[in-house]
Backbone as CSV, one residue per row, in Angstrom:
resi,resn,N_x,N_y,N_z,CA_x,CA_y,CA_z,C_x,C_y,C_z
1,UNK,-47.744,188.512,94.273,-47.661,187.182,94.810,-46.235,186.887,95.249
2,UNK,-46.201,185.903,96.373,-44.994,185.804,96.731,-44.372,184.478,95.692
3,UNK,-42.552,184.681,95.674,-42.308,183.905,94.925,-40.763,183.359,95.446
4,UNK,-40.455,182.347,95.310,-39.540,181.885,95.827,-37.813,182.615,95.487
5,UNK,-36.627,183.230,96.082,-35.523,183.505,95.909,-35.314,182.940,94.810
6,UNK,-34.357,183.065,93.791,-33.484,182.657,92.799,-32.317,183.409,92.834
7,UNK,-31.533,182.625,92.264,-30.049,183.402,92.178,-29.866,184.667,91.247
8,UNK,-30.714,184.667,89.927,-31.274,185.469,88.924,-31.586,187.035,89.393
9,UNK,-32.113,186.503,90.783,-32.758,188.185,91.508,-32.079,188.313,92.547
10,UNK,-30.486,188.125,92.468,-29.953,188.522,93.958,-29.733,190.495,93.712
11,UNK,-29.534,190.863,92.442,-29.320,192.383,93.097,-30.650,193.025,93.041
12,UNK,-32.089,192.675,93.076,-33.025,192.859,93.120,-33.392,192.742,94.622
13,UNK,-33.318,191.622,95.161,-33.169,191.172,96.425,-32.333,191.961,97.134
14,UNK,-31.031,191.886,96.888,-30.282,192.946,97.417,-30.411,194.220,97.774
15,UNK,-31.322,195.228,96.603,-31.147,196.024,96.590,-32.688,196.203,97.726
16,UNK,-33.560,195.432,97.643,-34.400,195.437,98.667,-34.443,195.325,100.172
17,UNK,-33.299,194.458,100.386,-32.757,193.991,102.074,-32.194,195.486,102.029
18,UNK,-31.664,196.348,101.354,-30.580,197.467,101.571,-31.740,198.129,101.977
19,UNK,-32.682,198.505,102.351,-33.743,199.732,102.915,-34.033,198.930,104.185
20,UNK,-33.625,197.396,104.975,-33.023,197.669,106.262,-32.372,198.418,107.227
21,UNK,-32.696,198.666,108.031,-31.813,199.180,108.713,-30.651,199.084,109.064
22,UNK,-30.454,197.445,108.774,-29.512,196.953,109.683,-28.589,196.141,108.548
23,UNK,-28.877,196.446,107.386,-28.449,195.857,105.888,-27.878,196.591,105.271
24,UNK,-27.711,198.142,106.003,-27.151,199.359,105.385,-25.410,199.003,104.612
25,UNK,-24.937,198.259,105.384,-23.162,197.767,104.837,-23.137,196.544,104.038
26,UNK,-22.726,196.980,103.276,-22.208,195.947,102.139,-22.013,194.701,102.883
27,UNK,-20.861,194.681,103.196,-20.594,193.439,103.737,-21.811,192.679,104.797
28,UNK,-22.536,193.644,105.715,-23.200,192.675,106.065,-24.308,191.974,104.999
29,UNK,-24.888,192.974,104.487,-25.504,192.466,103.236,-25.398,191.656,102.298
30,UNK,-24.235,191.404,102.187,-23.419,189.829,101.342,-24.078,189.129,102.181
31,UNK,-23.614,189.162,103.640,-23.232,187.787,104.298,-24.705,187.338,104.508
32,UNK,-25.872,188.640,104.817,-27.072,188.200,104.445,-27.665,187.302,103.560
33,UNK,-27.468,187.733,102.355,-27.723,186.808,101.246,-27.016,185.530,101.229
34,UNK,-25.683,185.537,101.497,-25.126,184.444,101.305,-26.031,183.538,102.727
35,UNK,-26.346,183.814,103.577,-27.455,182.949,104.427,-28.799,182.364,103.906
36,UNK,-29.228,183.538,102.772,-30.198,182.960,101.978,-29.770,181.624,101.160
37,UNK,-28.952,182.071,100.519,-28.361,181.171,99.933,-27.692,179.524,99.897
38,UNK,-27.267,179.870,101.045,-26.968,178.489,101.042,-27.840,177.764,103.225
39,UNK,-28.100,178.494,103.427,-28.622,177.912,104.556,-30.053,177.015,104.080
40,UNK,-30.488,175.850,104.183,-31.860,175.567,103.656,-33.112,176.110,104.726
41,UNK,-32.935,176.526,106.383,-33.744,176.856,106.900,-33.997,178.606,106.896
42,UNK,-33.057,178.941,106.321,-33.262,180.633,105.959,-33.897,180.980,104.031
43,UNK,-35.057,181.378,104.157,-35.925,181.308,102.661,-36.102,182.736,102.499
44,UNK,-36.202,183.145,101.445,-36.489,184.761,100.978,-37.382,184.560,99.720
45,UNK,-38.268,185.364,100.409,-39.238,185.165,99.346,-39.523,186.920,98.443
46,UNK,-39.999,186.975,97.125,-39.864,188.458,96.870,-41.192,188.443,96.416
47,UNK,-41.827,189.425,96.543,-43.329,190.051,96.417,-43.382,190.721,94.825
48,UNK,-44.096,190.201,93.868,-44.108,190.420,92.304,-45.498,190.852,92.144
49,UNK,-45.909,191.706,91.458,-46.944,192.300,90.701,-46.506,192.450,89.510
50,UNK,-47.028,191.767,88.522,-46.951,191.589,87.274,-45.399,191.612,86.913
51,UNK,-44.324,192.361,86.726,-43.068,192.005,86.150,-42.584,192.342,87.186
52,UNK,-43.074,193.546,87.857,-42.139,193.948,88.855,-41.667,193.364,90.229
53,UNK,-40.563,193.060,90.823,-40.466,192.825,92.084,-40.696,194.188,92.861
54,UNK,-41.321,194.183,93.736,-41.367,195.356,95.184,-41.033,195.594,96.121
55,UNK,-41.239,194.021,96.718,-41.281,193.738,97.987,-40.206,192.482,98.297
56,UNK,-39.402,192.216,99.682,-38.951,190.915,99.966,-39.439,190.235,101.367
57,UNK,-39.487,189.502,101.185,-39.546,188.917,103.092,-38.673,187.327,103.393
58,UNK,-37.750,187.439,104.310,-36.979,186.704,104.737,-37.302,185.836,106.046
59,UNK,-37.609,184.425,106.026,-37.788,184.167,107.116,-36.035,182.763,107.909
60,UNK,-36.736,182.528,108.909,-35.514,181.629,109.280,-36.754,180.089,109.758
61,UNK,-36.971,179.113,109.122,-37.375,178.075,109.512,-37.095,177.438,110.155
62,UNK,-37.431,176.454,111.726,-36.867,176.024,112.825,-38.301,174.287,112.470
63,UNK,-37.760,173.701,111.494,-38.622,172.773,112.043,-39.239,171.780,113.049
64,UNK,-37.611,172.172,114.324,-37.892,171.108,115.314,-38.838,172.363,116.135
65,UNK,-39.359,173.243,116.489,-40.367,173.916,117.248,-41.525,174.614,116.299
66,UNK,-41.438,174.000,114.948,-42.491,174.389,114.204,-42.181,176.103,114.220
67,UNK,-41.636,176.608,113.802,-41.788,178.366,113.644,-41.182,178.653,112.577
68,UNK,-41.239,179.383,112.225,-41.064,180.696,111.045,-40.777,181.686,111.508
69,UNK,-39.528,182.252,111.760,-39.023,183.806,112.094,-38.446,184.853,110.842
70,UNK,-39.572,185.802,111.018,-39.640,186.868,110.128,-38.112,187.822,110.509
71,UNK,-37.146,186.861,109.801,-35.776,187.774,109.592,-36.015,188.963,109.158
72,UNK,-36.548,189.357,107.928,-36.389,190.678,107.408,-37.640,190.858,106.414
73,UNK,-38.573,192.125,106.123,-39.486,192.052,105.478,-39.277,193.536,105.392
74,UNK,-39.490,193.961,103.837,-39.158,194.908,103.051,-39.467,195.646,102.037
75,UNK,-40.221,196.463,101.530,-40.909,197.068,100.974,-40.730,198.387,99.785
76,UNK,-40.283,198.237,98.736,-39.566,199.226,98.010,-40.443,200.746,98.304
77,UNK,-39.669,201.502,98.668,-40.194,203.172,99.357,-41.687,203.284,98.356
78,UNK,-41.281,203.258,97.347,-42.316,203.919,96.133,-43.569,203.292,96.004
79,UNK,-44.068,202.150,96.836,-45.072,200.987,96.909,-45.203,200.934,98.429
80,UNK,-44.705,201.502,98.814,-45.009,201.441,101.016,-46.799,202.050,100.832
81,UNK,-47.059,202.007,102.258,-48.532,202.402,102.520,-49.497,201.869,101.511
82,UNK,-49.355,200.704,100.947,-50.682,199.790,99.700,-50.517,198.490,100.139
83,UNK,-50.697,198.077,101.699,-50.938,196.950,101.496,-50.071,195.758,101.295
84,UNK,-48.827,195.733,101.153,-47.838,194.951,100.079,-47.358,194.061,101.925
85,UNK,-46.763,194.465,102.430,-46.453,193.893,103.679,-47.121,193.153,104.144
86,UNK,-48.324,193.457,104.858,-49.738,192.479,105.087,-49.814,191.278,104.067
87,UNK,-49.993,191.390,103.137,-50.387,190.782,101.731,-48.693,189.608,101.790
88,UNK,-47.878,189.985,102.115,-46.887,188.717,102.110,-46.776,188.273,103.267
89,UNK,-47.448,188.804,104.427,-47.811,187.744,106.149,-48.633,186.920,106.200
90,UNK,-49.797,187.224,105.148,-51.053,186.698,104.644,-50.454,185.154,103.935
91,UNK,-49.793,185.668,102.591,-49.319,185.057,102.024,-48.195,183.493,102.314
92,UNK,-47.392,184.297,103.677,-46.849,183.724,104.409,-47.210,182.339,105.456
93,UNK,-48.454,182.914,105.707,-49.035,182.568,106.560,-49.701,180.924,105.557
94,UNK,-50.011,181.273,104.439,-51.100,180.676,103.557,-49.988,179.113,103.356
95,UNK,-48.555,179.324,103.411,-47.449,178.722,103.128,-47.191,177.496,104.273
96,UNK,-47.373,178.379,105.307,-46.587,177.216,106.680,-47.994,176.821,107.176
97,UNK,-49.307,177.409,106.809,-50.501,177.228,107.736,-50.462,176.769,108.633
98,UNK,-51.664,176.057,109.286,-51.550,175.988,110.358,-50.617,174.932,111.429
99,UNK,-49.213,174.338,110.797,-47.803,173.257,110.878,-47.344,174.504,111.570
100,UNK,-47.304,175.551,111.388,-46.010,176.725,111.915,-46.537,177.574,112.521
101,UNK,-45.914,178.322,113.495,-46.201,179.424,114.258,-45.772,180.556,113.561
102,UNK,-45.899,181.903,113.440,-45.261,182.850,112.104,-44.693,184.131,114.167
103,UNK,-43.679,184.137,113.682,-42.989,184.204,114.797,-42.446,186.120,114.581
104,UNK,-42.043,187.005,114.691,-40.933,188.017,114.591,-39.747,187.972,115.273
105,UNK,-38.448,188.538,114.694,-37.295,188.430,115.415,-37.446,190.372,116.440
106,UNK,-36.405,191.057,116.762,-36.722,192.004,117.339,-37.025,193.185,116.244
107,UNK,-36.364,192.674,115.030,-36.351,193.931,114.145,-37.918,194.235,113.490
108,UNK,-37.985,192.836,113.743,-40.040,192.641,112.771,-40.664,192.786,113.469
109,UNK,-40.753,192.902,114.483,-41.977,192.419,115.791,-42.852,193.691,115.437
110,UNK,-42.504,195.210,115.848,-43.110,195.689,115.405,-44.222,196.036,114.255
111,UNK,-44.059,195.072,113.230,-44.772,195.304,111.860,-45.575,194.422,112.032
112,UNK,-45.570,192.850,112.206,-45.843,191.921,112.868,-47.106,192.260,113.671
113,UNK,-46.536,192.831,114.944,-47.877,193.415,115.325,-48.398,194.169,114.506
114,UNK,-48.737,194.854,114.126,-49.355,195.513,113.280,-50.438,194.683,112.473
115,UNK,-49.938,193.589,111.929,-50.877,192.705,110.758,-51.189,191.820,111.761
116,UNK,-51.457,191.804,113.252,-52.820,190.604,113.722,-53.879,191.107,113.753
């Protein structure tokens, strides 16, 4: 189930944005989080099965055009191919219903498609 960021799970989080592509450097990876963090229209949500975290997905909220842009969505290697991705677009989706458009930036689009 998806569950809202806390400060508690930033190197959990962290260590999940790091199997980005584009999250590979430290520093950008701070400055990532620190967007989670203190921006209120950027939300990260992390994907939990029973204790474990697995999964993250990051979106950027635009309430004046109603959208949701899938910043970053992420999947720990050892849990890929079960479903877990779908299951937090789903999830995602279940969140902004039908108020929001569920949008991809260039890095998501691909996966994105995938789960219509």
């Amino acid at each position: 189930m998806l569950v809202r960021f806390k400060k508690s799970m930033e190197k959990i989080a962290m260590g999940l944005l790091s199997f980005m592509p584009n999250e590979k450097e430290v520093k950008k990876l701070q400055a990532t989080m620190k967007l989670y963090e203190e921006n209120p229209n950027w939300q990260l949500y992390l994907w939990k099965e029973e204790e474990d975290v697995l999964a993250a997905i990051g979106v950027e909220v635009d309430d004046a055009s109603q959208s949701v842009v899938i910043q970053h969505i992420t999947v720990n290697p050892s849990h890929r191919d079960m479903g877990i991705g779908h299951k937090m677009i789903s999830q995602l989706r279940s969140i902004y219903q039908d108020n929001y458009s569920i949008m991809a930036n260039h890095i998501t689009e691909p996966f994105l498609k995938k789960c219509q």
